[in-house]
matplotlib code that plots the C-alpha trace (Angstrom):
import matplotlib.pyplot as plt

x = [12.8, 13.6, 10.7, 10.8, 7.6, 8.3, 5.0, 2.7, 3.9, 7.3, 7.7, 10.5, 9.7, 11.4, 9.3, 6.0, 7.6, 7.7, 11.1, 11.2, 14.3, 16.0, 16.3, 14.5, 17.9, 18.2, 15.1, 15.8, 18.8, 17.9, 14.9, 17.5, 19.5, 16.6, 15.1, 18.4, 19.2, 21.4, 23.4, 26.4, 27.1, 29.6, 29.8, 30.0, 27.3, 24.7, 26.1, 25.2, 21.4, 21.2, 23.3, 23.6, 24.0, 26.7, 30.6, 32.4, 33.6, 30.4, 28.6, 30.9, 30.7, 26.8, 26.2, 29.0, 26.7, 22.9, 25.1, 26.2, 22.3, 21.0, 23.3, 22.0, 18.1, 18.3, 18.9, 20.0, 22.0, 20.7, 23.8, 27.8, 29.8, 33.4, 36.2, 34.0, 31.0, 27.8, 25.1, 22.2, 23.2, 20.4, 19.9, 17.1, 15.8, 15.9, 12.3, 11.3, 7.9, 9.3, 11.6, 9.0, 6.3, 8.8, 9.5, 5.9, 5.2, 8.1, 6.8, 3.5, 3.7, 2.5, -1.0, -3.8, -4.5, -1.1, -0.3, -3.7, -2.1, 1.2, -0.3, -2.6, 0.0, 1.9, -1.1, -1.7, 1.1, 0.8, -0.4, -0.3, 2.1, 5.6, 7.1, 3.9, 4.0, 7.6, 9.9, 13.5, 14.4, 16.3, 17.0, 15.4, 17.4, 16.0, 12.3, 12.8, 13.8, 10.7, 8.5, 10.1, 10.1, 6.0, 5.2, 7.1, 5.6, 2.3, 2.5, 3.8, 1.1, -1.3, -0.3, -0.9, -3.9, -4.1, -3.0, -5.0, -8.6, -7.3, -7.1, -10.2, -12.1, -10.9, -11.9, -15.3, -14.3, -15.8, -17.2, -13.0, -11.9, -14.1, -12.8, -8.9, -10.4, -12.4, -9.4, -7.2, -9.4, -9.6, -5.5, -5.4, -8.6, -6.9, -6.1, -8.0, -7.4, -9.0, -12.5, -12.2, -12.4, -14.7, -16.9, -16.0, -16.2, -19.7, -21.2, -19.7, -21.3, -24.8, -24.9, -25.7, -26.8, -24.1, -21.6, -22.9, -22.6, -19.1, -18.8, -20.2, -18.3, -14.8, -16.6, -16.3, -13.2, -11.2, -13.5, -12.6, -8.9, -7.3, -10.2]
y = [9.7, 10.7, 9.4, 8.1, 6.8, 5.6, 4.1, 7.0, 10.5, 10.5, 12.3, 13.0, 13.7, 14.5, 14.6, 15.3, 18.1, 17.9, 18.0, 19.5, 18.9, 21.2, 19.8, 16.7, 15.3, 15.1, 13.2, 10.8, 10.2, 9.3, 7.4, 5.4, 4.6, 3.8, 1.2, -0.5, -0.4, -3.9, -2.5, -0.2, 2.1, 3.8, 7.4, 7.0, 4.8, 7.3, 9.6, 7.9, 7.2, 10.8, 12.6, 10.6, 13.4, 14.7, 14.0, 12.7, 15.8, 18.2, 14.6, 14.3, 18.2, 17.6, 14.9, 16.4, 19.6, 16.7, 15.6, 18.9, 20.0, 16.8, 17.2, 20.0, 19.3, 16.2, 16.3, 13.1, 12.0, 8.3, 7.5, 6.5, 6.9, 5.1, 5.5, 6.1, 4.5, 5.4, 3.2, 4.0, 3.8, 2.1, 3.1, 3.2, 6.4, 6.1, 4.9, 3.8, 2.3, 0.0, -1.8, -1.7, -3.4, -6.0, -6.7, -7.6, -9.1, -11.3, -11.8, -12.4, -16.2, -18.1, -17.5, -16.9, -13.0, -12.4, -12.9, -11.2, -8.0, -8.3, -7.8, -5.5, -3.5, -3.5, -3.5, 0.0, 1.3, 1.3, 4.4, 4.3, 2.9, 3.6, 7.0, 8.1, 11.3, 11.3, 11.7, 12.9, 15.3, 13.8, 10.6, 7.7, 4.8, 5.8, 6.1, 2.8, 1.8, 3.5, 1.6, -1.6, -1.0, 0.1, -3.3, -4.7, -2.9, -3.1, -6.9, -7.1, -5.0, -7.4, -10.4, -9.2, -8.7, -12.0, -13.2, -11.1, -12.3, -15.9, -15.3, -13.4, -15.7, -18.6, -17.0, -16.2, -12.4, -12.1, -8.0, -7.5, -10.1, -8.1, -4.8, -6.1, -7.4, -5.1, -2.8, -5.3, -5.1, -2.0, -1.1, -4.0, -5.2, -8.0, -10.2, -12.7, -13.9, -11.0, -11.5, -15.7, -14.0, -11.8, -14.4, -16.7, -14.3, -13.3, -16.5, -17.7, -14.0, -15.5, -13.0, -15.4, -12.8, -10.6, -13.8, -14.2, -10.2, -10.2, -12.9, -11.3, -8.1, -10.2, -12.1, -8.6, -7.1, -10.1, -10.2, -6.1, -5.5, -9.2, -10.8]
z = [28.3, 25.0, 22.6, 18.7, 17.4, 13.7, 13.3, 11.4, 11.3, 13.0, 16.2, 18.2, 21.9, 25.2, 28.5, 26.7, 24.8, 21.0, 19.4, 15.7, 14.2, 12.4, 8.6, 6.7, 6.5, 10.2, 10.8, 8.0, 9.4, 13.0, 11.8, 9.6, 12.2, 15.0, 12.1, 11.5, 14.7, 14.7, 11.8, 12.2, 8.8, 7.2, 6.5, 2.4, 2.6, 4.6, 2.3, -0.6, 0.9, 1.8, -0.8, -3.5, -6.4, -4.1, -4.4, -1.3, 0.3, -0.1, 1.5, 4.1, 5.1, 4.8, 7.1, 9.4, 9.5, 10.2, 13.4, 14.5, 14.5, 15.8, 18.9, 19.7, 19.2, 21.4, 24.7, 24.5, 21.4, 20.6, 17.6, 17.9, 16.1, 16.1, 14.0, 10.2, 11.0, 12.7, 14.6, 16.8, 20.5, 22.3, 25.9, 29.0, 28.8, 24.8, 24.2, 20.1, 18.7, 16.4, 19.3, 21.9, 19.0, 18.4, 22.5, 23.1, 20.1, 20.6, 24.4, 23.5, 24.9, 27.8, 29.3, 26.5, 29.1, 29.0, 25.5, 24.7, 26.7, 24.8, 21.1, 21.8, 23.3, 20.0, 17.8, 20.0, 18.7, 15.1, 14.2, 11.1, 7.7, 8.4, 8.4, 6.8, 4.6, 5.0, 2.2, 1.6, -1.5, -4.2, -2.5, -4.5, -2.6, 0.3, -0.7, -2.3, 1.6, 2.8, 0.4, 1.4, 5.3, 5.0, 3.5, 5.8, 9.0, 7.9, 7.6, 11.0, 12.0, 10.4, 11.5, 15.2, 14.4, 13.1, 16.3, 18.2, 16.4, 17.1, 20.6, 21.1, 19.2, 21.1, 24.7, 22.8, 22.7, 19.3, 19.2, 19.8, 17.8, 14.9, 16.1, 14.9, 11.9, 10.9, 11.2, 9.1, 6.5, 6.0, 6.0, 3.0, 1.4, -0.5, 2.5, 2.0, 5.7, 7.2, 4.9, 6.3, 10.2, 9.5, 7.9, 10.7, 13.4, 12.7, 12.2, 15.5, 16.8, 15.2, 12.5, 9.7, 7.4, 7.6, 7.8, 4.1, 3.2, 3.9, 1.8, -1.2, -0.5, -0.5, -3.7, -5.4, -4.1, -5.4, -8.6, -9.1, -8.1, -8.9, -11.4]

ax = plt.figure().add_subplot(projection="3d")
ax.plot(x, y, z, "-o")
ax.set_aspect("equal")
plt.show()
């Protein structure tokens, strides 16, 4: 099983070995390709997300070179590529984060257990924001897609939790319910949802005074960072 996880760090894996790739370009590439994985691309436009102060030819020759190296880091090459366009090839024993979070959240139905098992399983898997610490030299269209793809992870992130303290709460697992929002909070302090559970969640764990404490602490944040 080859492995991606997207969510945090990235890390490419093969049978519990660690997989370093050989250039930043190469791993922005896969991890490109593995987050638009329903989208097929062309070779100018990779290009021009990877190499952009390059012309077409010294582009061309560079991401040539990415797929030479990346076929022979991988024992298992997860792209195809027809005619002038590239796409990631998805496959069994190709195993990525982001797909399997949105599998279970998107099977998180039917019995309140079951459902329960489903998010956490995702929620498990965020490691952390997107890609995290990862950058590409001289490539602002694609750190402009990074930014846009960590907001968008995170708040998929945080409405599992969201989810998840629902659920709990409703089966009266409130120390777990607080767990996920206590962790919610502290990825985005500005949500004012997250302060509501937490207010909620420890008044229904009859923690009046602390119900009220959280209160004033989201009283501040909101009165600090947004006035």
């Amino acid at each position: 099983m080859l492995r991606l996880r997207l969510l945090g760090a990235p890390a490419v894996s093969h049978e519990a070995r660690d997989i370093y790739l050989p250039s930043q370009k190469a791993m922005a590439l896969l991890c490109y390709l593995a987050a638009e994985s329903e989208r097929s691309f062309s070779r100018s436009q990779l290009i021009a997300l990877l190499w952009e102060e390059s012309s077409e030819r010294e582009g061309r020759n560079s991401l040539s070179t990415v797929l030479t190296r990346l076929r022979q880091a991988l024992p298992l090459f997860p792209l195809r590529a027809e005619g002038d366009t590239l796409a990631w090839q998805p496959a069994p024993e190709i195993w990525v984060d982001l797909h399997a979070f949105q599998a279970a959240t998107q099977a998180a139905l039917g019995s309140s257990a079951a459902r329960i098992d489903q998010l956490e399983g995702a929620a498990a898997l965020y490691r952390g924001s997107f890609l995290d610490g990862f950058s590409v030299r001289d490539s602002a269209t694609y750190d402009e897609w990074l930014r846009l793809e960590r907001e968008r992870w995170q708040q998929r992130w945080l409405n599992a939790l969201e989810q998840l303290i629902d659920a709990h709460a409703q089966l009266g697992g409130y120390d777990r319910a607080l767990v996920h929002a206590r962790a919610a909070m502290s990825a985005d302090p500005l949500q004012e949802r997250f302060h509501r559970a937490l207010m909620r969640l420890l008044y229904q764990a009859g923690d009046r005074a602390a119900a009220l404490a959280q209160f004033r602490i989201c009283r501040d944040v909101l009165d600090r960072e947004l006035g």
